[in-house]
C-alpha positions in Angstrom: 0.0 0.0 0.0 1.2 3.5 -0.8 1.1 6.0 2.0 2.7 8.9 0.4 3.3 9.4 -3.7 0.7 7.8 -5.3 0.6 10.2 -7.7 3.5 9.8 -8.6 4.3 6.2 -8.5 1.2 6.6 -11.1 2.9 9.1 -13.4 6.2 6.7 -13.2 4.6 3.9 -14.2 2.6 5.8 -16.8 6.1 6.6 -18.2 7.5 2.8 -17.7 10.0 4.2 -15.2 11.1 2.8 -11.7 10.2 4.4 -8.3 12.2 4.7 -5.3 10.2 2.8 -2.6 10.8 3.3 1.2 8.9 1.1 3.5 7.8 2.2 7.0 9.2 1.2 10.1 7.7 -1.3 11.3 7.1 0.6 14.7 5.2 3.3 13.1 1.3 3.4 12.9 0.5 3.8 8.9 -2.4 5.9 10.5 -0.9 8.5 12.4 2.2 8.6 9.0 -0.4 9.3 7.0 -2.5 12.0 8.9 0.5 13.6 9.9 2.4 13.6 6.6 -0.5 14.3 4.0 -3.7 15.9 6.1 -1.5 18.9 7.6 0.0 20.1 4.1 -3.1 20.1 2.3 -5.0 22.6 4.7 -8.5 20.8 4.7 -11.3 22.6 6.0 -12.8 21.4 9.2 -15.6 19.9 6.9 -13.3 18.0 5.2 -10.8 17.2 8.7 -14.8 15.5 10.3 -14.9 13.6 7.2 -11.7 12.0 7.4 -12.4 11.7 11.2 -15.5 9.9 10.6 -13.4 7.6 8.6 -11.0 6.1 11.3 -13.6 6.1 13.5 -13.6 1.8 14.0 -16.5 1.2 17.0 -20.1 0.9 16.0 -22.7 1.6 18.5 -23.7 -1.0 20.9 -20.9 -2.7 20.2 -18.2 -2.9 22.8 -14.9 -1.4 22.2 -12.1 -3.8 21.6 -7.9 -2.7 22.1 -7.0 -0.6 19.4 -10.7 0.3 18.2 -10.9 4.1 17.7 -13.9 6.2 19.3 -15.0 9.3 18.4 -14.0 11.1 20.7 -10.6 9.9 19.6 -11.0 11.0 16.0 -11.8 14.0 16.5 -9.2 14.5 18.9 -6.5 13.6 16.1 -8.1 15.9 13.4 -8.7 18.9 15.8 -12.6 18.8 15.0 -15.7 18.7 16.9 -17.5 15.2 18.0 -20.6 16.5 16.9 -18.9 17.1 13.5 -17.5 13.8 13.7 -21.3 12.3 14.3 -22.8 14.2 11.3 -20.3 13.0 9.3 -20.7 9.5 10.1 -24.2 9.6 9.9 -23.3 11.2 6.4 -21.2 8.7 5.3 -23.4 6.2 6.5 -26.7 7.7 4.8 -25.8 9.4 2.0 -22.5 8.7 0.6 -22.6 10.8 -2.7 -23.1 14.3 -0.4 -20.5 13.1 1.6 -18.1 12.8 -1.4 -18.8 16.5 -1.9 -18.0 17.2 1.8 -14.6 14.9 1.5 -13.9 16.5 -2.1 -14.4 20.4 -0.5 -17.3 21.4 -2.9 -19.9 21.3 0.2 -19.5 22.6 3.9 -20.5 19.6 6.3 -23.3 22.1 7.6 -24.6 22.7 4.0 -24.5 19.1 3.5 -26.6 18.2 6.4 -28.8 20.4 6.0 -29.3 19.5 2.2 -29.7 15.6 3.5 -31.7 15.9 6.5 -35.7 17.4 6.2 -36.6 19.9 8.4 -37.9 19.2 11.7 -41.8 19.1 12.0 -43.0 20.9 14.6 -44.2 19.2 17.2 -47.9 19.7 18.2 -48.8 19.8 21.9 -49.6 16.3 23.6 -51.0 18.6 26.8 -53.8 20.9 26.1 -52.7 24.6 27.5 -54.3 27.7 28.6 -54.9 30.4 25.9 -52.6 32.9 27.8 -49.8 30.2 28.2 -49.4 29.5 24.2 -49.9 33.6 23.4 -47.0 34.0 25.8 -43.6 35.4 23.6 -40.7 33.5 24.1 -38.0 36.2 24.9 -35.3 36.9 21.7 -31.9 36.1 22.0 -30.1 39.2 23.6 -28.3 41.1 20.5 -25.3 42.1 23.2 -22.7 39.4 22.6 -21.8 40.6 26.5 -25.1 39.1 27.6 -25.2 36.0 25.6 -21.7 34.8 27.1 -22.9 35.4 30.0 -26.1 33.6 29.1 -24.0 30.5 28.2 -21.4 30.3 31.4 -24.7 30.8 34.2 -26.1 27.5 32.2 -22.7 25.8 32.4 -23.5 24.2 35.4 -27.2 23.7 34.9 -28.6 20.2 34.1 -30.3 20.6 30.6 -32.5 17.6 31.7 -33.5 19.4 34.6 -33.9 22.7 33.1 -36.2 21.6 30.4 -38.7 20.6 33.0 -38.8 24.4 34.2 -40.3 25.6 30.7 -43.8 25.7 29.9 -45.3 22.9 27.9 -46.0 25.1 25.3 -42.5 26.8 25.2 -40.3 23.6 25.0 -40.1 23.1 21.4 -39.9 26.6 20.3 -37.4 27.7 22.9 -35.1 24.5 21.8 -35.3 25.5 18.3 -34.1 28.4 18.8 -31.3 27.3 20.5 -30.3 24.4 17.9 -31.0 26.7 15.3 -28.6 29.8 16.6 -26.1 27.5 17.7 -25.8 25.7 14.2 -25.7 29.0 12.4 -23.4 30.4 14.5 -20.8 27.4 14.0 -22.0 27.4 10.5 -20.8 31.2 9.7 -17.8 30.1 11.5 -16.9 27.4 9.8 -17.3 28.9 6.4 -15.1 32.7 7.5 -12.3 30.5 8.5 -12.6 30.8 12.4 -12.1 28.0 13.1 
C-alpha cells in the first residue's frame, strides 16, 4: 500500500519508469504517517478534517470497544474537529454517501450538506392541552449584546439541561429548543465557512 506518492508512482509507471520505494518502520502506525504527513499540508477545512475523522472512527454503537478500536471522541481529537462534526459526518457517510463525497472533495461545507440531507424538523404539536394565555405568551429573543449572551452561556454551564427543560412551559419547549439548535448551528455554520475556526 502506498502512503505517500501515489501520484507519482502513477505518473512513473505511466512513463514505464522505476520508483524509489521506502517502507515504513515497522514501529510506526500507517495511521498516524499518513494524517501527519498528508492531512496537515493540504490545509483541509474542518468539513473536510470531520470527514476524514469519521473515517477512522472503527466502534459501532452498541458494540463494545475492543484494544486498538478508535472512538469518536478519539477522532476527532486527532483531526482537531468537533464530536458533533464527527457524528454528522458519520451519519453522512453512513446515509448518504454521494453528499458526503462533496463534503470529502471540498465542494460542500458539512453544515450545507446536512442540511441538504436531513428534512426539516416538523413541529411538534402539543400532547397537553394549555391555557390560551400560556401558548400567546412570547418567548424572549436572544439578547443582541454578545456581552449578555456569554454570560447567558457560562450561568447555564453548570445547569442540568434535563432538569432545566422541565422548568419551561409545555407550550414553550419546542420553540425555545429550536431556537437554541438553530442559533447554535448557524453560528458554527458562519464560523466554519469565515475560517474561524
Amino acid at each position: 500500500m502506498i502512503l505517500d506518492g501515489r501520484n507519482r508512482a502513477r505518473a512513473l509507471t505511466s512513463l514505464a519508469r522505476g520508483a524509489a520505494v521506502v517502507d515504513l518502520p515497522g514501529s510506526m502506525d500507517p495511521v498516524t504517517y499518513v494524517l501527519s504527513n498528508n492531512v496537515a499540508r493540504r490545509q483541509l477545512s474542518t468539513s473536510q478534517s470531520a470527514m476524514i475523522a469519521a473515517r477512522l472512527v472503527t466502534t459501532r454503537q452498541g458494540v463494545p470497544v475492543v484494544t486498538g478500536d478508535v472512538t469518536q471522541e478519539q477522532a476527532a481529537a486527532r483531526m482537531s474537529v468537533s464530536v458533533r462534526y464527527v457524528r454528522d459526518a458519520q451519519w453522512l457517510v453512513e446515509r448518504h454517501p454521494a453528499i458526503a463525497d462533496q463534503v470529502f472533495a471540498g465542494s460542500l461545507s458539512l453544515a450545507a450538506a446536512m442540511r441538504q440531507a436531513r428534512p426539516a424538523p416538523m413541529p411538534a404539536a402539543p400532547t397537553n392541552p394549555v391555557a390560551p394565555a400560556e401558548v400567546a405568551a412570547p418567548v424572549e429573543a436572544v439578547p443582541a449584546d454578545a456581552d449578555a449572551l456569554l454570560r447567558g452561556i457560562l450561568a447555564m454551564e453548570g445547569v442540568d439541561p434535563g432538569e432545566w427543560i422541565h422548568t419551561l412551559p409545555a407550550a414553550r419547549r419546542v420553540a425555545v429548543l429550536t431556537m437554541l439548535e438553530d442559533f447554535a448551528r448557524r453560528a458554527y455554520d458562519a464560523a466554519e465557512e469565515g475560517g474561524l475556526l
